[in-house]
N, C-alpha and C positions, 0 to 999 in steps of 0.2 A: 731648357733654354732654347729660342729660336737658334734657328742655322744659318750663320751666313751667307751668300752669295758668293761664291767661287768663281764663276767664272760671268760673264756676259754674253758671249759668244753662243750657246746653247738654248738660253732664253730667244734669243732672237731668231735662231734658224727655225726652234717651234712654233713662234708664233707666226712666222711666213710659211712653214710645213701646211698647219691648219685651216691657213686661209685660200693657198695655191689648191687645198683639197676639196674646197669645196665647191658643188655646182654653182656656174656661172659664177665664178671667182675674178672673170676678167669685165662684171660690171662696176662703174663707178656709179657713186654718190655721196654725200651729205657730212660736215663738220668744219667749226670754223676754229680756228688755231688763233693763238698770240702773236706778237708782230717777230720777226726772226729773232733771234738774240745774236748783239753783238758782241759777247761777253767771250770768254777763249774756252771756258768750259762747256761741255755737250749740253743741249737743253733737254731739259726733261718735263714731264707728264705733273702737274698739280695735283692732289690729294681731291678726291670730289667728294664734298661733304651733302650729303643727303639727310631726308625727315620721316625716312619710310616706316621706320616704328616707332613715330610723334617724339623722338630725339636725336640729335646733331648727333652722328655718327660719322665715319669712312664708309664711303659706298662698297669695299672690299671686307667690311668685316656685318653686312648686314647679309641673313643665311636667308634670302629671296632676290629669286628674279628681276632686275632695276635697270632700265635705261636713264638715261637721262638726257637732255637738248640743253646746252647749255644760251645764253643771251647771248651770245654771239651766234649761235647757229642758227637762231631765231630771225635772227635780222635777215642771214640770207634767204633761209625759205620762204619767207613772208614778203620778198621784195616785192612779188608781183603784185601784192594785194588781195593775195588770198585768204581765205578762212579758215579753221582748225581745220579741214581737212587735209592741210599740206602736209600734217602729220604722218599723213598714212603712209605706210611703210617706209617709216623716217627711221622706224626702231621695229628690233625683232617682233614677229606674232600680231602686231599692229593693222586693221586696218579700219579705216573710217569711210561712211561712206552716205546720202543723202539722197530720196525723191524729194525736197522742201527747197533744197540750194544752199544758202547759206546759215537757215532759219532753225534747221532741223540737225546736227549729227548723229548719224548712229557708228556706234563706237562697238569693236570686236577685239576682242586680244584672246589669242590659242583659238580661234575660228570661236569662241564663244561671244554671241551678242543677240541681238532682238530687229530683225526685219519689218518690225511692226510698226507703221506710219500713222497712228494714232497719236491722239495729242495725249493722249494718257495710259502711254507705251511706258514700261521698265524697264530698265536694261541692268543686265547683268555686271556691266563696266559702269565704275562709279566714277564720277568727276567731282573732285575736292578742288575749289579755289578757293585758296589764303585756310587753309582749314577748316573751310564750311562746304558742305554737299550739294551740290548740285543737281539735284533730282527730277525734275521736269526736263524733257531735252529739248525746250528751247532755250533753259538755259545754258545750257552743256556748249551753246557756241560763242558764246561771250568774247568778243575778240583779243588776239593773241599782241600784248603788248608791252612794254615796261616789264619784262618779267626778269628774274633772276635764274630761273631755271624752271624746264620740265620734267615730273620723274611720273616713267612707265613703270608701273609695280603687277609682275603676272603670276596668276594664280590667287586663289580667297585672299580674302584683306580684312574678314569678319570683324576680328576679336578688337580692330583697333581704329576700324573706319565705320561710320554710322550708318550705310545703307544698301544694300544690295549691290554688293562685288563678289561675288563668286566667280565670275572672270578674273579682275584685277581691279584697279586703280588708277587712272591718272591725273596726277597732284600737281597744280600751279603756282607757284609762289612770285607773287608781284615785289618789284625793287622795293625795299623799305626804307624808309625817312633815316635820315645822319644828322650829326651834327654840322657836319661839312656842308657848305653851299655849291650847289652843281645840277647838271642836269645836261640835257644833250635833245637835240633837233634834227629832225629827220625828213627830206621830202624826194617824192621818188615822181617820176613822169613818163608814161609811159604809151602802148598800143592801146586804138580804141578810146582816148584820151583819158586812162587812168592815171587819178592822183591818187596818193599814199605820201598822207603828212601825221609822223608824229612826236610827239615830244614830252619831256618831263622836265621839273625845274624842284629843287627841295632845299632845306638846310634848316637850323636852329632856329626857331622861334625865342626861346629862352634858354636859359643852362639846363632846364628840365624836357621841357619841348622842344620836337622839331613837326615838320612836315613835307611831302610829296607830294604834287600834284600831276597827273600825266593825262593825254590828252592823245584822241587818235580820230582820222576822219579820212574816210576811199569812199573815191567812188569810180565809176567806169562808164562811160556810156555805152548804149544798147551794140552786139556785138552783131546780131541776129537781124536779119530785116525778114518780115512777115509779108510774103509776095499776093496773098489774100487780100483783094484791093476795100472788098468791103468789112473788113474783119474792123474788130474796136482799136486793136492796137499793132501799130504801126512798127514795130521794132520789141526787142526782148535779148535777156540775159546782164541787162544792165542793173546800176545798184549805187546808191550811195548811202555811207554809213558811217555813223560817228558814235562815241565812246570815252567817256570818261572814267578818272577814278583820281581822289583824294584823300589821304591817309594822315593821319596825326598820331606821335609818338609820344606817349610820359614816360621818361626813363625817372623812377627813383630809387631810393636806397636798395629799399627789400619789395619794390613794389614797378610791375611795367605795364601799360596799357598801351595797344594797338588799335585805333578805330578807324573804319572804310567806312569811304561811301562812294559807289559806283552807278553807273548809268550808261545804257544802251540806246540806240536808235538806228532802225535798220530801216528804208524805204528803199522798195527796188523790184523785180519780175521774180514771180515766182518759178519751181524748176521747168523747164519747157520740156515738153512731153513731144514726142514726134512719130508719129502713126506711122508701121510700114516701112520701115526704116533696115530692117534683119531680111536677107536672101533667103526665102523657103529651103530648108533642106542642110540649111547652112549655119553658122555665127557671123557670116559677114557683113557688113554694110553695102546695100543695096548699089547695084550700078547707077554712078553719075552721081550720089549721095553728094549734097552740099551742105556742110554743117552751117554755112552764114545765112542760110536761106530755110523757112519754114512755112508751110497753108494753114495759120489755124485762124476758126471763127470765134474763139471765146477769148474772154477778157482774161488778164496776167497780171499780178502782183504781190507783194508780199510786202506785209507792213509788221514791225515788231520793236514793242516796245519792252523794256525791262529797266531794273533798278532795284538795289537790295544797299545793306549795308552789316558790318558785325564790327565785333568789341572782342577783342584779343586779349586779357588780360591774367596775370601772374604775379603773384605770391612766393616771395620768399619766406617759409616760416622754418629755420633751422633747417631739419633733418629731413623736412620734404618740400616742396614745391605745390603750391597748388594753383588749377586752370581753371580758367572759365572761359568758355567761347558761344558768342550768343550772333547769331544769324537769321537776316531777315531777307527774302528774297519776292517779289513779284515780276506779272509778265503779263502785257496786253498783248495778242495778233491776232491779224486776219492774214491769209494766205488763200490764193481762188487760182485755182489755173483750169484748163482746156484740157483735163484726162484723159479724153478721149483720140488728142492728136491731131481734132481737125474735122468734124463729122460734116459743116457744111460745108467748108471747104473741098470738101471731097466730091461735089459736085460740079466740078467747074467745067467749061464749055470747052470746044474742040480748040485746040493750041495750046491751052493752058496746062499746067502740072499742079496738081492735089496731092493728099499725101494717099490718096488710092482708098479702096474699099474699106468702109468702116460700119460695124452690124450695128451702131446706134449711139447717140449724142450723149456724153455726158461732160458735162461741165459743172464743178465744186467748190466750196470754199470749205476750210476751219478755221474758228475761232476760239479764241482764247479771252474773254470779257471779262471773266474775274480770276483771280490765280492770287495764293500768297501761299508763305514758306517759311514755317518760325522751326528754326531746331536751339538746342540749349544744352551744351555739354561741362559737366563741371569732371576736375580730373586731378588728381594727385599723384605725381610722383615722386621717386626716392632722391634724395639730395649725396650722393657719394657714400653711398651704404659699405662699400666695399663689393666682396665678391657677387653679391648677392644685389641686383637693384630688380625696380618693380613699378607698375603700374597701374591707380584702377579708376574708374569714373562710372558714370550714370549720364544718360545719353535720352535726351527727348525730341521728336519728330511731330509737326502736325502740319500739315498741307492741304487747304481748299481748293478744287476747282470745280469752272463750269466750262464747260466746250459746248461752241454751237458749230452743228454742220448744216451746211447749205445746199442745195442743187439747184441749177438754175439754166433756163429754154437757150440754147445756144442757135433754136433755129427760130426764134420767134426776132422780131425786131426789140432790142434795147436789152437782148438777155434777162426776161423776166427771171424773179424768182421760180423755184418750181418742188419745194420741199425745204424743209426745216426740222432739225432731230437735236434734242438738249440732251447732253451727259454732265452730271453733277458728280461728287466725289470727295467725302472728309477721310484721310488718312491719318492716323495717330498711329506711334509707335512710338515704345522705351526700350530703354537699354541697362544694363549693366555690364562691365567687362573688368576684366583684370587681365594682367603680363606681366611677364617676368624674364629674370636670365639672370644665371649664376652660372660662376667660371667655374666650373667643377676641377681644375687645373690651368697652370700658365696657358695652357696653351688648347684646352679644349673649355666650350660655351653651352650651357643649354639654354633653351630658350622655348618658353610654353605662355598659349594664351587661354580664355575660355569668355563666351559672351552668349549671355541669356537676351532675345530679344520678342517683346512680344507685338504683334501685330495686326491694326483695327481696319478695315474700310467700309463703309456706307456709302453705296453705290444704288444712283436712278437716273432712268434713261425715259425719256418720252419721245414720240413723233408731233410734233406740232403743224405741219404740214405735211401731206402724203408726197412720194416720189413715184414717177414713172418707174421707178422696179420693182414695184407692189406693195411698199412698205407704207401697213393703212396708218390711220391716225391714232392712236394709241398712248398707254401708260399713265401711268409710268410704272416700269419695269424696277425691282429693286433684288440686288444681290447682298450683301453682307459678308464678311469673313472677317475671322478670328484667330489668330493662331501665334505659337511661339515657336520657338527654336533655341538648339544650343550649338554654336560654332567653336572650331576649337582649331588648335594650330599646335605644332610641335618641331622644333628645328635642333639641329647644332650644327658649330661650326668647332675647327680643328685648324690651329696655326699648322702648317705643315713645315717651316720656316716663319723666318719674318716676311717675305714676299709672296710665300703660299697659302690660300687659305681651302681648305677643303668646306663643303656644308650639303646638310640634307636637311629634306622638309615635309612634313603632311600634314595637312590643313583640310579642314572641313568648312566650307560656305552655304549660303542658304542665301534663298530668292523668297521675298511674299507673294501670296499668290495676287494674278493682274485680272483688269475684266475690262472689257473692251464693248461699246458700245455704239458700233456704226451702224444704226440701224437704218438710215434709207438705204444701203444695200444689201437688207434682208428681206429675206421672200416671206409674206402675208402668213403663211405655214408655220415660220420656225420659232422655235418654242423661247418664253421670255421675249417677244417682240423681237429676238436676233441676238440679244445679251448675252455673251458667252465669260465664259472663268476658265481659268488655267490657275491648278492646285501650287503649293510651294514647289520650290524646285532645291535639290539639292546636291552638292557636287562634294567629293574626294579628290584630292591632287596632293600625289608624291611627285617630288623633285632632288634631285641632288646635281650638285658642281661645284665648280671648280673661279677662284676668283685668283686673280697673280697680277703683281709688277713683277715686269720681265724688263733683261736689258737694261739693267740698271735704272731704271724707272724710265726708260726711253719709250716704253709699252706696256702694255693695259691689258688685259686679256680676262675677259668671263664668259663659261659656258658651263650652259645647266641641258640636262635631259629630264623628261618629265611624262606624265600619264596622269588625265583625270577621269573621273565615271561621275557621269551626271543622273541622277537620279530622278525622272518625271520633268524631265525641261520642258520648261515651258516656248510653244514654238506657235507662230499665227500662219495657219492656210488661206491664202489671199486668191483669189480669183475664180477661174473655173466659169464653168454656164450659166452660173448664178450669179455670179462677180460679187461674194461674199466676204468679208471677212472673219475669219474663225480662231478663236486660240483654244490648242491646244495641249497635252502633256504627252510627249513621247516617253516611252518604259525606261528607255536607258538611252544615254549617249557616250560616245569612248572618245576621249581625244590624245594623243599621242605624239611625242618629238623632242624637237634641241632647239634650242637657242645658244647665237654666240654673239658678244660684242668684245671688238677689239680695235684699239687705235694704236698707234706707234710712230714716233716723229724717223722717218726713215733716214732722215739729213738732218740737222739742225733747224732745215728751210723748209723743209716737208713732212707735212703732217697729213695720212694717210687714217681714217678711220675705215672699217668693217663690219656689218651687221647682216645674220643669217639668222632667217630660222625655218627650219620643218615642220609643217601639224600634217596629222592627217586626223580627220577627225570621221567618227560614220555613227547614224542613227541605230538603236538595237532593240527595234520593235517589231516583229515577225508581221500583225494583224494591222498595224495602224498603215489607214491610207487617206491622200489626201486629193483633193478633185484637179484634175489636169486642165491645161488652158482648154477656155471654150471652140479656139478654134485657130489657125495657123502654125499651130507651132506640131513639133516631132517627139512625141515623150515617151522615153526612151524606157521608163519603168511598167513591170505587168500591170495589168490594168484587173481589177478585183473580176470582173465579169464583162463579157462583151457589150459595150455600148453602156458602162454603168458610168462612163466619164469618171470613178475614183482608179485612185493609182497605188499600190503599194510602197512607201518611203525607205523599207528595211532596208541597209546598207548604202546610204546615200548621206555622202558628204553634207555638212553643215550649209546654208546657203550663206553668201559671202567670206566662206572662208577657203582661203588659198594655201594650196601645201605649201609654197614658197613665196617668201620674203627674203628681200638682198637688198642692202643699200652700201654707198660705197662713199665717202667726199675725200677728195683731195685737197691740201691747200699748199699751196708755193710761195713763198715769200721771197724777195732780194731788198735789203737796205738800198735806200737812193740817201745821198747825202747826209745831212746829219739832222736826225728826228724823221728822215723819208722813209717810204715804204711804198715797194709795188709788189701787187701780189695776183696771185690768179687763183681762184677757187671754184670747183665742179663738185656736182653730187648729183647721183643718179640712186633710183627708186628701180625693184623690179617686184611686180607679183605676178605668179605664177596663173591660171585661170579658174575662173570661182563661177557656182550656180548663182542664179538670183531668186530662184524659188526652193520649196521643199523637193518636188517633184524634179526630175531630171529631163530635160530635153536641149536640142542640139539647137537650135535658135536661141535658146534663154540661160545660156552657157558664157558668161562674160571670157574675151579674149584674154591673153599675160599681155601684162601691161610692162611698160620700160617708160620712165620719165625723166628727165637731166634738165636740172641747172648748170648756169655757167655767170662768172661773175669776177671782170677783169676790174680792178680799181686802183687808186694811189692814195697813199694816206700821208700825211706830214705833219711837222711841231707835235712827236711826239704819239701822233694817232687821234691829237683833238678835232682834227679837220680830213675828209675824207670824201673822194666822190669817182663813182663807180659805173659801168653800166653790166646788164645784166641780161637775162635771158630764162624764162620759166616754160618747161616745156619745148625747150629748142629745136626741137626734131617736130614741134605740133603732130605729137602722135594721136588720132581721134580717135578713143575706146567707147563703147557703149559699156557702162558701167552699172547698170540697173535696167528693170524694164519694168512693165506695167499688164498685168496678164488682163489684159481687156477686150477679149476677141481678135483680137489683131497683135502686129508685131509692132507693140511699143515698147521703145527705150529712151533714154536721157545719157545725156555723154559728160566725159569730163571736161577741166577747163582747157581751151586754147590755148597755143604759143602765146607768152607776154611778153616784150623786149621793151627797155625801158633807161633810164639813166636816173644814178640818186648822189643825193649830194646831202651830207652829216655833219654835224659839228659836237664837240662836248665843252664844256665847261664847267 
């Protein structure tokens, strides 16, 4: 029999023990609370109901790793008008990061993730929205809206998710249709004359039908002026973008259907690349550095189209349930920016400022001309079996693309063309899986999965016009791969009490292997026209922790420890004297650490969340090396042989992953009259300092970052009406967040200060 709760006092001094202990304990950041209670009893903490193992569960009794952002927390990060990247280090192990802007995320969790700027990049962190997968990563930024919640799930996700997580997971779930009429309006104004309007309206169609519609559209104007008098464009960093989705509901007896249909449109500057920008000798940003001002002569934009839709539907037949989930997704872009930084610009007359010495012009586009995205999962599970329930389906993938790359004269008048390279690509993959859990007692759970998956690509790469980096006219180049895998997962959990729960886990994942085909910047030599492959990858991750309401549910508390071994990861060597792109398999990878999340209403009026985690993560390949930048920068690893430009990687941190993550938000509330509310809410982000390459050097060493919101507002009648201003970035910390190993010291930053005022309504 569970154990009661004796005292409260105990729980609480723990959970402030463990937070007071940990480094940088004294940053804030990120969570948004309910309006105070004016009721005489203490308020306490909601039950959060999660879908991490495709059933409505307690987030306290699921034996994995899980954050979550709930729709209120959402609202505040996104005030400014950002894009999924606001996420990053919202939540332990988390971080997200882009050279595309808003076009491209590449997503890491436990420092596992894919640096690879290709349009036909994989990454090991899968993105599921509404239960369909997100596999291409321009769709992966689908903008954050109308949602119900976000769940970060770390560690494989194999047995139950359709595509390449051997990092983790994370799951979006959009508001779904009621029978109730309602919906809510949003417009926010702000620095740089950014708008952010959005809204949703839904309710009953019939006794059987309802529907939801939601609607979102930002834009910003250009933040950047381009001091380059003859350059094509006049300004940069700017963006408008708009976003639909409409949802219809059949609820029947024994029978429920869910259909979407969604649509994207993004127009706006692609990432701005800035030559020369890193102190020789250093990480810092150059003296006199002006993030609003930039020299380039090439042309900037980023165009991105998308639209998909799926059918959610379920079966009641007795003793099981059965699923069908069918997904459709496509993606038009083009994307062209100035990679080089500025190469004509850099010769400008005496008085003027370039962004300095640059060994040679290049200027690029990719495209995205054809793309689509069918998967097709059917599923059965157990209907109240008792001790014992279970789960199993059949899972089908097949995805077209064709990508064109571009190069094009950034020193000739009207930026001719100057190279053309096609990569085409049919992926098929199936599945089968099954899960299970049975209470082997009141109060202990097992919990095992297993998934067979087998995996096809047909891969051709041609050059259709040569490029200035030698890449003759050729192909087409063809790869092929074939292969299966078995993933598997194994957990339990143990009531330890009714408010304790203990769990451990080891899970096995698996990656298909990728191929990568940038061939105008391979050299006329290399073998396959420059088409390289990177084998499967496969990883190991034990975990065990600890989940509790504490404090009479006043507090939340979960932390897990954990260690994975990646076996043959797949990793891309980007630059060097050749300015190549290369994928390859490192022997081993180790990753190691804790994660903890904890909130706890400190007052009835203050709600305090916490989120920490550790990786350290290191490569464990004694011979494998990779080519160091061609020129300005300090690289800090042996070098295979004098003047051979490869570098030894052995014991070197993952690139973009940082040993520490911290985020912290507070919210305050005080009742104003009756139905009022004024409240203040902060949240600060920190991560620790991350490489940008495989290689190590002290210029291409991202800085720790620290970023804070702030967001004073008044809400009234109940919280239907609300308006607020705010502040993204308030400190306008400028981190160079990425760089570009291109003979020189190029980087790309994150976003600016935003300050802004929004004003909401519900009904």
């Amino acid at each position: 029999m569970p154990v009661s709760r004796s005292s409260s006092v105990r729980p609480h001094r723990l959970a402030l023990a463990i937070a007071a202990l940990l480094p940088f304990g004294t940053v804030l950041a990120q969570e948004a609370a309910p309006a105070a209670s004016t009721q005489s009893e203490a308020t306490t903490l909601d039950a959060v109901q999660v879908t991490a193992q495709r059933r409505v569960e307690n987030i306290q009794d699921v034996p994995v790793s899980i954050s979550t952002v709930s729709s209120e927390k959402l609202d505040v990060l996104a005030s400014g008008g950002n894009d999924v990247r606001f996420l990053s280090a919202r939540v332990p192990s988390l971080n997200i990061e882009s050279s595309y802007g808003r076009a491209f995320p590449r997503f890491y969790i436990r420092g596992l993730g894919n640096t690879d700027f290709d349009l036909n990049a994989s990454q090991p962190v899968s993105l599921i929205y509404d239960d369909v997968v997100q596999e291409s990563p321009l769709l992966k930024g689908f903008p954050v809206f109308d949602l119900e919640r976000i769940e970060v799930l770390r560690g494989p996700q194999g047995t139950l998710f359709g595509r390449n997580t051997p990092a983790g997971v994370v799951k979006f779930e959009s508001a779904k249709p009621t029978q109730e009429f309602g919906g809510y309006g949003k417009v926010s104004y702000g620095t740089d004359d950014m708008w952010n309007v959005e809204g949703a309206v839904g309710g009953g169609l019939t006794d059987r039908w309802s529907a939801r519609a939601s609607v979102l559209f930002q834009r910003r104007e250009d933040s950047v002026t381009n001091t380059y008098i003859p350059g094509p464009d006049r300004g940069a960093e700017g963006y408008d973008e708009s976003a639909a989705r409409v949802q219809f509901l059949y609820e029947g007896d024994t029978f429920e259907g869910l259909f979407n249909l969604h649509k994207r449109h993004l127009n706006g500057t692609a990432r701005l690349f800035r030559a020369n920008i890193i102190e020789p000798g250093t990480n810092n940003l150059v003296d006199g550095f002006d993030r609003d001002e930039v020299s380039t002569d090439g042309i900037n934009f980023s165009e991105l189209d998308t639209w998909g839709g799926s059918a959610r539907l379920r079966w009641e037949l007795g003793s099981v349930n059965l699923y069908s989930i069918t997904g459709y997704e496509t993606a038009e872009s083009l994307n062209r920016g100035d990679i080089d930084g500025g190469f004509g610009a850099a010769f400008l007359g005496p008085g003027n400022s370039g962004p300095g010495f640059i060994p040679f012009a290049s200027e690029s586009a990719d495209g995205l001309p054809d793309h689509r995205q069918i998967t097709q999962e059917f599923r059965v599970e157990s209907n109240e079996w008792g001790r014992f329930d279970w789960q199993a389906g059949v899972f089908w993938y097949d995805e077209d693309i064709t990508i064109d790359s571009f190069n094009y004269d950034s020193l000739t008048a009207g930026n001719p063309q100057a190279g053309h390279a096609i990569q085409e690509q049919r992926n098929k993959a199936w599945a089968v899986f099954a899960s299970g859990d049975f209470e082997v007692t009141d109060a202990f759970t097992l919990r095992g999965g297993l998934r067979y998956t087998k995996d096809q690509k047909d891969f051709s790469a041609s050059v259709l016009e040569g490029a200035p980096f030698g890449a003759p006219v050729g192909g087409p180049y063809f790869v092929n791969t074939d292969v299966d895998d078995v993933s598997w997962d194994l957990s339990g959990v143990y009531a330890l009490n009714e408010d304790v729960n203990l769990y451990a886990r080891v899970a096995k994942g698996f990656r298909a292997p990728s191929i990568q085909g940038r061939l105008l910047f391979a050299s006329a030599l290399a073998p396959n026209g420059g088409v390289s492959t990177a084998d499967s990858e496969e990883v190991i991750s034990y975990e065990a922790g600890i989940k509790a309401d504490l404090w009479d549910k006043r507090a939340r508390l979960g932390f897990n420890v954990f260690r994975y071994d990646v076996s043959d990861q797949q990793i891309i060597a980007v630059g060097g004297g050749s300015n190549t792109a290369t994928l390859l398999n490192a022997d081993k990878t180790i990753g190691q650490g804790f994660e903890l999340d904890l909130e706890a209403y400190l007052t009835d009026n203050l709600l305090v969340t916490l989120g920490s985690s550790y990786n350290d993560t290191e490569i464990d390949d004694p011979t494998l090396a990779v080519p160091g930048c061609g020129g300005g920068c300090t690289v800090t690893d042996p070098e295979t042989a004098p003047g051979s430009g490869l570098y030894l990687i052995d014991g070197n941190s993952l690139p973009q992953a940082p040993k520490w993550v911290h985020n912290v938000t507070a919210r305050w509330a005080m009742p104003v009259g009756e139905g009022g509310e004024f409240y203040v809410f902060t949240d600060w982000a920190y991560r620790s300092e991350v490489n940008f390459f495989l290689y190590d050097s002290i210029e291409f060493t991202g800085k720790s970052s620290l970023e804070g919101g702030l967001r004073v507002g008044y809400n009234w009648n109940q919280g239907d009406y609300g308006v607020a201003v705010f502040g993204r970035n308030i400190t306008d910390q400028t981190r160079i967040v990425g760089g570009i190993d291109f003979n020189n010291l190029t980087g790309f930053l994150n976003e600016p200060r935003t300050v802004g005022v929004e004003f909401s309504a519900r009904f």
